[in-house]
TORTORBA-702656 format. One record per atom (N, C-alpha, C): atom name; chain; residue number from 0; y, z, x. Coordinates in steps of 0.2 Angstrom, whole numbers. Example, Ala and Ser with C-alpha at 12.3 -4.5 7.8 and 13.67 -1.06 7.14 Angstrom:
BEGIN
+-------+--------+-----+-------+-------+-------+
| atome | chaine | num |    c2 |    c3 |    c1 |
+-------+--------+-----+-------+-------+-------+
|     N |      A |   0 |   -28 |    39 |    66 |
|    CA |      A |   0 |   -22 |    39 |    62 |
|     C |      A |   0 |   -16 |    39 |    66 |
|     N |      A |   1 |   -11 |    35 |    64 |
|    CA |      A |   1 |    -5 |    36 |    68 |
|     C |      A |   1 |     0 |    39 |    64 |
+-------+--------+-----+-------+-------+-------+
END
This chain:
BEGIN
+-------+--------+-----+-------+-------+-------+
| atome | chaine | num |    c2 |    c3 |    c1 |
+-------+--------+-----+-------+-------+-------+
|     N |      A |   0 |   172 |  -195 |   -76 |
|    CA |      A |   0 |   172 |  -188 |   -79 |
|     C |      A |   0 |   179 |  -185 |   -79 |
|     N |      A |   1 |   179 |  -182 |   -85 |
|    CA |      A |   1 |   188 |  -179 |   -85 |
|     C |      A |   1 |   186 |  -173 |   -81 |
|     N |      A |   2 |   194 |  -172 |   -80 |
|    CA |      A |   2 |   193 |  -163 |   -77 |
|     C |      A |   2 |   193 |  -156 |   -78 |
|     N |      A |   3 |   192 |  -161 |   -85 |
|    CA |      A |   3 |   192 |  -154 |   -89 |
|     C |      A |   3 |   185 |  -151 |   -91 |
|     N |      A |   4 |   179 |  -158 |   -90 |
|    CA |      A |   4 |   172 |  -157 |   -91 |
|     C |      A |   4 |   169 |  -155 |   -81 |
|     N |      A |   5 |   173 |  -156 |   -78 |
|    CA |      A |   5 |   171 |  -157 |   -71 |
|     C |      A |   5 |   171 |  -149 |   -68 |
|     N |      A |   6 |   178 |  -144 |   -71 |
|    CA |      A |   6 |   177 |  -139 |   -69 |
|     C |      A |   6 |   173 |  -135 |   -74 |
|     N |      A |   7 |   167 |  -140 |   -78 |
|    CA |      A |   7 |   161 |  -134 |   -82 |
|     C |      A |   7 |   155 |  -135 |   -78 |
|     N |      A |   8 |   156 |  -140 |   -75 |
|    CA |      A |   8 |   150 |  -143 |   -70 |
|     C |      A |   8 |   146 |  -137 |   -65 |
|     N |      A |   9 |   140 |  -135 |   -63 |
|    CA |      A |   9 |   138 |  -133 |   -59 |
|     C |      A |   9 |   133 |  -137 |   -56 |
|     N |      A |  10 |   134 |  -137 |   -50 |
|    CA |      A |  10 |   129 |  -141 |   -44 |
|     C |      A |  10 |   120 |  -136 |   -43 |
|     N |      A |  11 |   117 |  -142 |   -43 |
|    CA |      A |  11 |   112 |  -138 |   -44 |
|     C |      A |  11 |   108 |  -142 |   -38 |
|     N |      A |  12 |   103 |  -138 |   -35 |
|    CA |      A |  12 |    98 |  -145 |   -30 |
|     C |      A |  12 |    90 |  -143 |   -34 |
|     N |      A |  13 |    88 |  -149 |   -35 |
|    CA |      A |  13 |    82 |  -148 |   -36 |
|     C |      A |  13 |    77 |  -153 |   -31 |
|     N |      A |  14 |    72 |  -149 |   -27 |
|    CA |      A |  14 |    66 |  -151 |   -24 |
|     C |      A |  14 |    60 |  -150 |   -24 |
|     N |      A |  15 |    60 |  -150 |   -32 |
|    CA |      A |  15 |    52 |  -152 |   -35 |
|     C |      A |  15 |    50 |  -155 |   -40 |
|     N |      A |  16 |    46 |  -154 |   -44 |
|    CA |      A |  16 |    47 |  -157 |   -50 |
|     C |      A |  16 |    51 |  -162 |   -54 |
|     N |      A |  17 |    58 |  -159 |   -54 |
|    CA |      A |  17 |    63 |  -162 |   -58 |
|     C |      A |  17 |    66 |  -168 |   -52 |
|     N |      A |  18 |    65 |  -170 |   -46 |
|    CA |      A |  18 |    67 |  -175 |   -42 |
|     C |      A |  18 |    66 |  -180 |   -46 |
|     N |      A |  19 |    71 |  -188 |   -44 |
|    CA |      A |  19 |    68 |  -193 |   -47 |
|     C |      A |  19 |    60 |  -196 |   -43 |
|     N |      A |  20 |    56 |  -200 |   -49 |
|    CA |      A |  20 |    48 |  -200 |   -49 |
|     C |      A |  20 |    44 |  -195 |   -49 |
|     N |      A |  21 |    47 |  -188 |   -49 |
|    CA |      A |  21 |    42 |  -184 |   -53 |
|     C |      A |  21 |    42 |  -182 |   -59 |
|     N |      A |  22 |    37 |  -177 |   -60 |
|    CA |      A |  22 |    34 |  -176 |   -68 |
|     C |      A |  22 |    39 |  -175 |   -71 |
|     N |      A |  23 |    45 |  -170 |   -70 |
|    CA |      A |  23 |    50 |  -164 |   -74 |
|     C |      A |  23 |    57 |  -169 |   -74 |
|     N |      A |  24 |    55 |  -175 |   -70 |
|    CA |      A |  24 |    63 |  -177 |   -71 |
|     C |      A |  24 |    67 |  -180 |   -76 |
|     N |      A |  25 |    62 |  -182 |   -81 |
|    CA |      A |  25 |    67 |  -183 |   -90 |
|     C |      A |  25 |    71 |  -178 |   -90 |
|     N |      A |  26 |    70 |  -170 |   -89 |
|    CA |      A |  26 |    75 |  -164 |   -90 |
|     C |      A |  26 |    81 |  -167 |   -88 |
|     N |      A |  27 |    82 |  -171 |   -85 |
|    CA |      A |  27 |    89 |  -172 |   -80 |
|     C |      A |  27 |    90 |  -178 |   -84 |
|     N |      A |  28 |    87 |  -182 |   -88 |
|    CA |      A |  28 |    89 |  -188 |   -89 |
|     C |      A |  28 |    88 |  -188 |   -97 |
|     N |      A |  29 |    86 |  -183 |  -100 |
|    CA |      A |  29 |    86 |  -184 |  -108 |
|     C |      A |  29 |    94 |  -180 |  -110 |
|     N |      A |  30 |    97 |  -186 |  -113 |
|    CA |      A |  30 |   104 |  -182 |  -115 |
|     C |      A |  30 |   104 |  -176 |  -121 |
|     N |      A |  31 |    99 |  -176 |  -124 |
|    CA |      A |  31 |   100 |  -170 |  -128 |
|     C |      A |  31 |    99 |  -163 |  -124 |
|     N |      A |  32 |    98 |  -164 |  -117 |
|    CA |      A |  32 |    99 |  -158 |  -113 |
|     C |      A |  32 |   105 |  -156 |  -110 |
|     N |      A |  33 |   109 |  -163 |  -110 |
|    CA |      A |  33 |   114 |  -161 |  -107 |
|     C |      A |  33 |   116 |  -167 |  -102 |
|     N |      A |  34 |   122 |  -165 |  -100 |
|    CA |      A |  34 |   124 |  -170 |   -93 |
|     C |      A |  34 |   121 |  -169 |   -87 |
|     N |      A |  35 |   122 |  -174 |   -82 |
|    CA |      A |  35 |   118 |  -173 |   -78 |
|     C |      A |  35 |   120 |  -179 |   -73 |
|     N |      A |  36 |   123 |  -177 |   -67 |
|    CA |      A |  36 |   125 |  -182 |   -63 |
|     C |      A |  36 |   121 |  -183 |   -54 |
|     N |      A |  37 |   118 |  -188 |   -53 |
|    CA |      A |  37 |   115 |  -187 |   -46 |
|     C |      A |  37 |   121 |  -189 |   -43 |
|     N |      A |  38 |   123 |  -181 |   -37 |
|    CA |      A |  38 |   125 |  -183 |   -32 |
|     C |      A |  38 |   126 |  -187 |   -23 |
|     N |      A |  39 |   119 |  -184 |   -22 |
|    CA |      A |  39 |   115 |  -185 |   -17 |
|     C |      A |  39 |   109 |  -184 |   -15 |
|     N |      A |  40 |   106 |  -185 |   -10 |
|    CA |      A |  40 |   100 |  -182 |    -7 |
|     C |      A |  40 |   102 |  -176 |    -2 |
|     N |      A |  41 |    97 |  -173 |    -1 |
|    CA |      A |  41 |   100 |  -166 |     4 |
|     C |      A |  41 |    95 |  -163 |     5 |
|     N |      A |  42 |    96 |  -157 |     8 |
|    CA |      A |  42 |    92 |  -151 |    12 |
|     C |      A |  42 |    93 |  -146 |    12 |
|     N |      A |  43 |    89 |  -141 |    13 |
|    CA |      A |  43 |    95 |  -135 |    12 |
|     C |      A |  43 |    95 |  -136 |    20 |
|     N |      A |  44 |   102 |  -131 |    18 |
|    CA |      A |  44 |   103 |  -126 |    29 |
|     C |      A |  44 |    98 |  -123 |    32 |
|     N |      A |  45 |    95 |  -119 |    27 |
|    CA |      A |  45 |    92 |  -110 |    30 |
|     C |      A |  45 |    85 |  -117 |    29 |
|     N |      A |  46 |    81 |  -112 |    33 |
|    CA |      A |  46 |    73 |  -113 |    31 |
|     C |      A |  46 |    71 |  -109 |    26 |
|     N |      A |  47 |    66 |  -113 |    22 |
|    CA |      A |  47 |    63 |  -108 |    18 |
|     C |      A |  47 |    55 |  -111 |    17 |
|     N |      A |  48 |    50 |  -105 |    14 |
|    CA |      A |  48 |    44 |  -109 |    11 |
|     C |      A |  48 |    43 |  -111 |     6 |
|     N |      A |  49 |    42 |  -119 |     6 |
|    CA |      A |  49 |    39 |  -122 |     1 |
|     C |      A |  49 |    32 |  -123 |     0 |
|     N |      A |  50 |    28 |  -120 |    -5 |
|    CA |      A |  50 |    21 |  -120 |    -6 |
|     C |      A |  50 |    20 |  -124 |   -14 |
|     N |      A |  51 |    13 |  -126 |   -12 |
|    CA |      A |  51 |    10 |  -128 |   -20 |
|     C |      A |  51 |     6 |  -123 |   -21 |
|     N |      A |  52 |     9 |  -117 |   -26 |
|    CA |      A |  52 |     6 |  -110 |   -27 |
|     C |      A |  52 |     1 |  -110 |   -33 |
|     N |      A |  53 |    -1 |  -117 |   -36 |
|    CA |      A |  53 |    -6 |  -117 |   -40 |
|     C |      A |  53 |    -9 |  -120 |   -41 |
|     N |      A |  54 |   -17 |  -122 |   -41 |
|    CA |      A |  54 |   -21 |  -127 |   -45 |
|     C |      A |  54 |   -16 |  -129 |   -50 |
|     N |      A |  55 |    -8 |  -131 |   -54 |
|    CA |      A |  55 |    -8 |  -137 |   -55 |
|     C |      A |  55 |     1 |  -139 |   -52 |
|     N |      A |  56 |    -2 |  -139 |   -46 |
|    CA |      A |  56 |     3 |  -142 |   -43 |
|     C |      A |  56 |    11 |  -141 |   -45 |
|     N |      A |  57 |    10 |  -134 |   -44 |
|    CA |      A |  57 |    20 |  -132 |   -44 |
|     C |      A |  57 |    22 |  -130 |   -40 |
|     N |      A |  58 |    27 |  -133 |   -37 |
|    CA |      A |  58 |    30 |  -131 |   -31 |
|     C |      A |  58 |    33 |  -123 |   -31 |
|     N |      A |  59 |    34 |  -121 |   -28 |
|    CA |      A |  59 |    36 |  -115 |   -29 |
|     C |      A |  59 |    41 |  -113 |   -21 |
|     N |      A |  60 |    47 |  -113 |   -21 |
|    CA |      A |  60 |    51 |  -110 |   -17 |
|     C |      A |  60 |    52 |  -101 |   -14 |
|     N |      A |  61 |    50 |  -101 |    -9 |
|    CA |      A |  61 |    50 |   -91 |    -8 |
|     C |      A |  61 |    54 |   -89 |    -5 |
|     N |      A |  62 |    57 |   -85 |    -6 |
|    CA |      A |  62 |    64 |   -80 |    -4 |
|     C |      A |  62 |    60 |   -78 |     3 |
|     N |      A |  63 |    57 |   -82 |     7 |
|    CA |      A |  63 |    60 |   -78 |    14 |
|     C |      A |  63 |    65 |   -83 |    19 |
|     N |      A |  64 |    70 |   -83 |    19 |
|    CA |      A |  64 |    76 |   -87 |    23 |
|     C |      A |  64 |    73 |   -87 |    30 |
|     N |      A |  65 |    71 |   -93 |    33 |
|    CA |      A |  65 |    72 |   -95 |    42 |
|     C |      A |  65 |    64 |   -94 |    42 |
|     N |      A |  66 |    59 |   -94 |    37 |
|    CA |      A |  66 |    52 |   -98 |    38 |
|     C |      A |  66 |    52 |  -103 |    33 |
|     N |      A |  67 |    46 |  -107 |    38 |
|    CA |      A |  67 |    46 |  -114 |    36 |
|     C |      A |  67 |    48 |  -121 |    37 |
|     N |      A |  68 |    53 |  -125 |    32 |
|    CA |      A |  68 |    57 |  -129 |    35 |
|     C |      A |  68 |    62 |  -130 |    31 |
|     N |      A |  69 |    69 |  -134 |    32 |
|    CA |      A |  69 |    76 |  -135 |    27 |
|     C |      A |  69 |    69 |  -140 |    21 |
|     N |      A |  70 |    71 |  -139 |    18 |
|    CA |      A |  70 |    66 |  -140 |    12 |
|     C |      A |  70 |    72 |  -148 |     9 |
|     N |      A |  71 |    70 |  -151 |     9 |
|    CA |      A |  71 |    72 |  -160 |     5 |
|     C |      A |  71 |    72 |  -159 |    -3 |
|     N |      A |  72 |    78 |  -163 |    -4 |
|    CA |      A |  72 |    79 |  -161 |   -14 |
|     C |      A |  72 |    85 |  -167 |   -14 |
|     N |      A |  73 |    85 |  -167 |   -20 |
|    CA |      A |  73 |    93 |  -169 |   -23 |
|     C |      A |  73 |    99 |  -164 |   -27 |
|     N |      A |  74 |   103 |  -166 |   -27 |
|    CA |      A |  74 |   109 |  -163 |   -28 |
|     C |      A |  74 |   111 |  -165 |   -36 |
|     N |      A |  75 |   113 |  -160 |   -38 |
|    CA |      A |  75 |   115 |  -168 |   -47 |
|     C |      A |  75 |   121 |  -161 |   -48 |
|     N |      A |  76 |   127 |  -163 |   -53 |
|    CA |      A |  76 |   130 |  -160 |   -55 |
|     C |      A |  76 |   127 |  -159 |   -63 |
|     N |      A |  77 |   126 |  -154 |   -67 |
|    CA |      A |  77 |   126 |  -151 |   -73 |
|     C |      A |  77 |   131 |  -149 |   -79 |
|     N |      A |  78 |   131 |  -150 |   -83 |
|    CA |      A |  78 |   135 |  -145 |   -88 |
|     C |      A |  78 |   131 |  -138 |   -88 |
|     N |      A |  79 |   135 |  -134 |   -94 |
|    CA |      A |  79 |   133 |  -127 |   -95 |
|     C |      A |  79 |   126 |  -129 |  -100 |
|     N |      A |  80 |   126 |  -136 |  -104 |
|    CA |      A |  80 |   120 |  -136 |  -108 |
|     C |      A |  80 |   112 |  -136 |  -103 |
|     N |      A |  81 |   113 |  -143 |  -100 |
|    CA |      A |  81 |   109 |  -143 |   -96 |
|     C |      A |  81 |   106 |  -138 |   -90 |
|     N |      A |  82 |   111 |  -134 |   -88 |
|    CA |      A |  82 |   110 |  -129 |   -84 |
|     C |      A |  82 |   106 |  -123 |   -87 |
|     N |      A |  83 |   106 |  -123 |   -94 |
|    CA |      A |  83 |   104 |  -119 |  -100 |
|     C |      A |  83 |    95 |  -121 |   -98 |
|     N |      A |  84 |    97 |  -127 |  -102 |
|    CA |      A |  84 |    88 |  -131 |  -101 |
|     C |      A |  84 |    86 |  -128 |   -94 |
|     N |      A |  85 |    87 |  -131 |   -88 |
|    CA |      A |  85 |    84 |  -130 |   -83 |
|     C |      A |  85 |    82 |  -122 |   -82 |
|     N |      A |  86 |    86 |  -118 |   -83 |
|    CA |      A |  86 |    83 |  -111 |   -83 |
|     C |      A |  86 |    79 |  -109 |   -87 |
|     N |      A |  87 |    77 |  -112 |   -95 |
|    CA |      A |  87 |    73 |  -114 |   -99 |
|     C |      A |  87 |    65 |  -115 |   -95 |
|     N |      A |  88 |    68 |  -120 |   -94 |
|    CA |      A |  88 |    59 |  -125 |   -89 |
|     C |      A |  88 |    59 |  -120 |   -83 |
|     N |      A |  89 |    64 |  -118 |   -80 |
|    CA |      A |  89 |    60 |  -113 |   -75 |
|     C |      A |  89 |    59 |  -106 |   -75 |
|     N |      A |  90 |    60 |  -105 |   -82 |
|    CA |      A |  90 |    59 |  -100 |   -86 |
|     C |      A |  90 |    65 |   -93 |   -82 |
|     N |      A |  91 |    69 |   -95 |   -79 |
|    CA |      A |  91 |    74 |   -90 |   -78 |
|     C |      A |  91 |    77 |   -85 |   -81 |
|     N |      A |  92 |    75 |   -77 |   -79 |
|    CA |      A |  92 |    75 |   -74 |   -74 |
|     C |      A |  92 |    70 |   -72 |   -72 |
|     N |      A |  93 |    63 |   -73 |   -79 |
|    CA |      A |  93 |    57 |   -69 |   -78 |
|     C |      A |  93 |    52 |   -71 |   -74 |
|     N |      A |  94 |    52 |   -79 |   -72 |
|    CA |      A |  94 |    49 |   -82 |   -65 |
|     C |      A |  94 |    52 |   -83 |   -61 |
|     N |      A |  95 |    56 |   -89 |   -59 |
|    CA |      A |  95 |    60 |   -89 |   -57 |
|     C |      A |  95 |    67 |   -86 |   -57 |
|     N |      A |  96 |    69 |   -86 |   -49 |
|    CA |      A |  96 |    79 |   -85 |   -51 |
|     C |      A |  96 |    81 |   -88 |   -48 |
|     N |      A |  97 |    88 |   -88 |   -47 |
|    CA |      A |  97 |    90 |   -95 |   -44 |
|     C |      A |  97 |    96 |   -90 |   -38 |
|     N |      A |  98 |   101 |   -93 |   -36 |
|    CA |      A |  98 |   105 |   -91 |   -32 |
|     C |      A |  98 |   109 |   -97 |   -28 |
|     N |      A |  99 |   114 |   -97 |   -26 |
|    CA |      A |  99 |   117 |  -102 |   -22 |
|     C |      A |  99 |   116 |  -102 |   -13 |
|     N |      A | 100 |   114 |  -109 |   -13 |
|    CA |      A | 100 |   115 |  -112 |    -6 |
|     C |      A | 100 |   117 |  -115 |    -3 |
|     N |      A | 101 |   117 |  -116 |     5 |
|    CA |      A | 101 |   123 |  -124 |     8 |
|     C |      A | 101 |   116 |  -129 |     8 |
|     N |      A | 102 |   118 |  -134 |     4 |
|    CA |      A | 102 |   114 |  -140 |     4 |
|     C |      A | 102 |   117 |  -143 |    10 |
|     N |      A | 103 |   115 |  -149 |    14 |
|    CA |      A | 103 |   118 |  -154 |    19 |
|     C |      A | 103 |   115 |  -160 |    18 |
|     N |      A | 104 |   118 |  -164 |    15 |
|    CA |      A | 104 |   116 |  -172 |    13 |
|     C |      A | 104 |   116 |  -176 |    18 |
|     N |      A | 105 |   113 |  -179 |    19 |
|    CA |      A | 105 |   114 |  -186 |    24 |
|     C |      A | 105 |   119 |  -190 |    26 |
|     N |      A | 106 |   124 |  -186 |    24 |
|    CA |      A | 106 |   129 |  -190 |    26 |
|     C |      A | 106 |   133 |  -184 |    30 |
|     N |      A | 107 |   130 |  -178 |    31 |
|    CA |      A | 107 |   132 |  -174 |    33 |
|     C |      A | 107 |   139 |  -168 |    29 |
|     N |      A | 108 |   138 |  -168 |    23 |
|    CA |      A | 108 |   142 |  -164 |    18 |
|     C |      A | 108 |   139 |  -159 |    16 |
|     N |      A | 109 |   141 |  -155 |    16 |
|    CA |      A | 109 |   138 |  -147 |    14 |
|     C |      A | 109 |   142 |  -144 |     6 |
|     N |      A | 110 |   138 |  -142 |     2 |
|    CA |      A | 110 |   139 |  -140 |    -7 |
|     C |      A | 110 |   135 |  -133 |    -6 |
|     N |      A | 111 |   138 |  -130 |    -8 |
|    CA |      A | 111 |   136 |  -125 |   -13 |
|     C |      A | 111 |   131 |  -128 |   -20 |
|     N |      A | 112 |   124 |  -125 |   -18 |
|    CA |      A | 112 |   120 |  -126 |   -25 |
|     C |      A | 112 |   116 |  -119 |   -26 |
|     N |      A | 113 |   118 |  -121 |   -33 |
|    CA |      A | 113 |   109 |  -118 |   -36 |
|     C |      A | 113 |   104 |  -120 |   -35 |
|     N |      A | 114 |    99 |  -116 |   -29 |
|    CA |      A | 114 |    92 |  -118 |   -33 |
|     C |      A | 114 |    90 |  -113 |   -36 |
|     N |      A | 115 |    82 |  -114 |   -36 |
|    CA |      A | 115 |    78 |  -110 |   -39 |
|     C |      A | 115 |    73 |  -107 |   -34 |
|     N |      A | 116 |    71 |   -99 |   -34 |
|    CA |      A | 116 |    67 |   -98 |   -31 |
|     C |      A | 116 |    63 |   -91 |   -33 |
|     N |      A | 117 |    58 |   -89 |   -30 |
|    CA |      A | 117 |    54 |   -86 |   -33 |
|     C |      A | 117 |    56 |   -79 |   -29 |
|     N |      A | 118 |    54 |   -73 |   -30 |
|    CA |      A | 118 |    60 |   -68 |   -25 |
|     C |      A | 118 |    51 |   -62 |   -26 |
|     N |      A | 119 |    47 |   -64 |   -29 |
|    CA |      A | 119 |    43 |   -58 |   -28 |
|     C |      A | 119 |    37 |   -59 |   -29 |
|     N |      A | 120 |    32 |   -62 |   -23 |
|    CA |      A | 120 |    28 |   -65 |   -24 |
|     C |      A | 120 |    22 |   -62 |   -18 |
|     N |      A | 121 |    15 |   -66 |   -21 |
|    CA |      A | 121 |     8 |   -62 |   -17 |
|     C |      A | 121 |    10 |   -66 |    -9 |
|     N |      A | 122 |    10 |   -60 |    -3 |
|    CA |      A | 122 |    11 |   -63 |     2 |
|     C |      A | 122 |     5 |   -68 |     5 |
|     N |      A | 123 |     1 |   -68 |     3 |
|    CA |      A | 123 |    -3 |   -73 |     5 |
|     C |      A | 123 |    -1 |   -80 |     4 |
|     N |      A | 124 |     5 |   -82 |    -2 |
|    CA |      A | 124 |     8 |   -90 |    -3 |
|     C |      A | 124 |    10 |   -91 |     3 |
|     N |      A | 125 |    13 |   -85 |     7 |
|    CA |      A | 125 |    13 |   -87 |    15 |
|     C |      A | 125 |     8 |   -92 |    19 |
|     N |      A | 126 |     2 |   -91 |    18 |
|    CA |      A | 126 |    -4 |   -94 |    21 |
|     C |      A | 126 |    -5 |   -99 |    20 |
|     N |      A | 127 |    -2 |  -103 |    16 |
|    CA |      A | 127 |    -3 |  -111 |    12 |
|     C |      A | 127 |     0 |  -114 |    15 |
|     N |      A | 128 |    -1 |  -122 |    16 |
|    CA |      A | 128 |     2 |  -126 |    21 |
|     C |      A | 128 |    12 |  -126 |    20 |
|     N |      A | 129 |    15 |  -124 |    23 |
|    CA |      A | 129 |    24 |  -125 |    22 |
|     C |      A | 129 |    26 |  -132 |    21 |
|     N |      A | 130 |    27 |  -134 |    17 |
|    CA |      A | 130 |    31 |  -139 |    15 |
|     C |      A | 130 |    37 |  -139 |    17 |
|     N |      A | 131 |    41 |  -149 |    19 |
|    CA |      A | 131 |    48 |  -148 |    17 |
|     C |      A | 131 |    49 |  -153 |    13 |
|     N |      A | 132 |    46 |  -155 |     9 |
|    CA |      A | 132 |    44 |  -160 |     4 |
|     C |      A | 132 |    39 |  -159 |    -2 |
|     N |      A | 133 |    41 |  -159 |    -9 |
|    CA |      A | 133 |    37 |  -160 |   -13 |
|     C |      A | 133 |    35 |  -167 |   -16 |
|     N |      A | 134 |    28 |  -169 |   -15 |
|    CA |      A | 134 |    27 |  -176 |   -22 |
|     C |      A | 134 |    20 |  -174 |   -24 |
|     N |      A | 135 |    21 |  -177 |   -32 |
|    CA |      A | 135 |    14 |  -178 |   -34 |
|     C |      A | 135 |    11 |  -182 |   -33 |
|     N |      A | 136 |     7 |  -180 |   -35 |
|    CA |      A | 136 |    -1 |  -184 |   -30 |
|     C |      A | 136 |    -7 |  -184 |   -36 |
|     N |      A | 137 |    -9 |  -189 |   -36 |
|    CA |      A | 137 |   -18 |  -190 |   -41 |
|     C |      A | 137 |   -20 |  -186 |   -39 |
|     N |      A | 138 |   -21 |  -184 |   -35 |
|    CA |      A | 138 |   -29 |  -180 |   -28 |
|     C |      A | 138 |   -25 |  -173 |   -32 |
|     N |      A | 139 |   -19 |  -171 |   -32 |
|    CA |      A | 139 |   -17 |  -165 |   -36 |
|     C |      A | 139 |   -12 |  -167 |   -40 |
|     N |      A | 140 |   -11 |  -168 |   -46 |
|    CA |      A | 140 |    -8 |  -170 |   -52 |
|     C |      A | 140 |    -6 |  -164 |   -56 |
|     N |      A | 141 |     1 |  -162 |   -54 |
|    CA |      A | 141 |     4 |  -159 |   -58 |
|     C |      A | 141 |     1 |  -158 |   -67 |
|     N |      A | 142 |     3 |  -153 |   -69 |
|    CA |      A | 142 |     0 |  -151 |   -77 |
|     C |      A | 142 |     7 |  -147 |   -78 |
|     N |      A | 143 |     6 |  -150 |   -87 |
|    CA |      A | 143 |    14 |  -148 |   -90 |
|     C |      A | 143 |    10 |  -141 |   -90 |
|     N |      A | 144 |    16 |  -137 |   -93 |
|    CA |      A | 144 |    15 |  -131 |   -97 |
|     C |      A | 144 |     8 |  -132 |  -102 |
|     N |      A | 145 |    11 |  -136 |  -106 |
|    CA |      A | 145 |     6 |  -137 |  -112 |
|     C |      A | 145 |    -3 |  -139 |  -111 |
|     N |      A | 146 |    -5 |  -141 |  -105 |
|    CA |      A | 146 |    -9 |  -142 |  -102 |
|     C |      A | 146 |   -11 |  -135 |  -100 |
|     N |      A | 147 |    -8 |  -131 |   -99 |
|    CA |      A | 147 |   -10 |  -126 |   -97 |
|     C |      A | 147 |   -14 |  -121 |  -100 |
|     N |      A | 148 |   -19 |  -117 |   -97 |
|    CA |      A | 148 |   -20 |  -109 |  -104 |
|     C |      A | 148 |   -16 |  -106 |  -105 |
|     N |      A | 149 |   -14 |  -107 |  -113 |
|    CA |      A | 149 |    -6 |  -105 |  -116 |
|     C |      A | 149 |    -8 |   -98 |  -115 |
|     N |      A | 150 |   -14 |   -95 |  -117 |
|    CA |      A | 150 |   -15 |   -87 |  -116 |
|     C |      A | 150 |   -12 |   -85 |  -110 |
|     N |      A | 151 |   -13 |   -88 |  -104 |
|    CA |      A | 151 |   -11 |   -86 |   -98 |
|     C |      A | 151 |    -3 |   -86 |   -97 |
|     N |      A | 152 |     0 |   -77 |   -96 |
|    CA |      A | 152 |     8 |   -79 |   -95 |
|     C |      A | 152 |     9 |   -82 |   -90 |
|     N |      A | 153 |    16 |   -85 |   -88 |
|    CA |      A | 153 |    17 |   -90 |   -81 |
|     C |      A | 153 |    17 |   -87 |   -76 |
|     N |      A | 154 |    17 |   -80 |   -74 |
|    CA |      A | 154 |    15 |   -76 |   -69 |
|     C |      A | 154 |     7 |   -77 |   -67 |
|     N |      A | 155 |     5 |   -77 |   -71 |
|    CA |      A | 155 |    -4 |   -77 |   -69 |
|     C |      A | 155 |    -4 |   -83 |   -64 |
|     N |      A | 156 |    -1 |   -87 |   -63 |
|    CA |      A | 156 |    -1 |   -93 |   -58 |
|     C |      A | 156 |     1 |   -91 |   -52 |
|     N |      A | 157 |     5 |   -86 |   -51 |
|    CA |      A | 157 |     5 |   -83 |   -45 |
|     C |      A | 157 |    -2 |   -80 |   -41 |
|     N |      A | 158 |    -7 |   -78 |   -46 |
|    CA |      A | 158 |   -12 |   -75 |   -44 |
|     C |      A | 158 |   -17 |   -81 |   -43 |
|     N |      A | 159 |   -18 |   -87 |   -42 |
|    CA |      A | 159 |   -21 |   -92 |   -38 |
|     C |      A | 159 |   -21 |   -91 |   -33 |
+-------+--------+-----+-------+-------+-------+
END
């Protein structure tokens, strides 16, 4: 990668959907979205909770820091296109937001990344089992957007 592409790069962690083997991960691997480099596996520092906040299996990250567990993801570097997209799919600012955190790879390296996470949400997402791992599963089988009741905004998923 030259240096001149390297300092447009943003480090991004994802730990749902867009992981490699799950639903969302062509995002990261279709080139019309953009660049896209895996750097590692990782965790975040802080604890946080990870819930599946809907009948159709989305993971959803909550803004409360030190409940739950360091949540598992991968690391990738992005261009500005890609990073476009990905806010796109997580529909950033209106659902999601994002923010930077210290990830820690297994090799013991700490990045500054962006994730994604949800900042204002029905307390009761608290009461669902915490996760520090997301996978799909048959028994609950993620659904695209399109799958979904287009009539319903992406908000209405919180109210599950």
């Amino acid at each position: 990668m030259s240096a001149s592409l390297s300092h447009q790069l943003k480090r991004v962690f994802v730990y749902g959907t867009l992981k490699r083997n799950e639903p969302n991960h062509h995002w990261l691997t279709n080139k019309e979205n953009g660049v896209s480099r895996f750097v590692a596996k990782g965790s975040t520092l802080i604890k946080f909770p990870l819930v599946i906040g809907t009948r159709y299996n989305i993971p959803f990250l909550l803004n409360k820091p030190g409940v739950g567990h360091h949540i598992e993801g991968e690391i990738y570097d992005v261009d500005e296109l890609m990073f476009s997209k990905l806010d796109e799919l997580e529909e950033y600012p209106n659902y999601y937001d994002r923010e930077q955190q210290t990830i820690v790879t297994e090799q013991n390296n700490q990045f500054q990344c962006w994730l994604y996470l949800i900042r204002k949400y029905p307390e009761r997402l608290l009461e669902k089992p915490l996760l520090s791992s997301y996978h799909n599963t048959e028994e609950q089988a993620y659904s695209e957007r399109s799958v979904r009741d287009p009539s319903l905004p992406a908000k209405a998923d919180l109210n599950y």
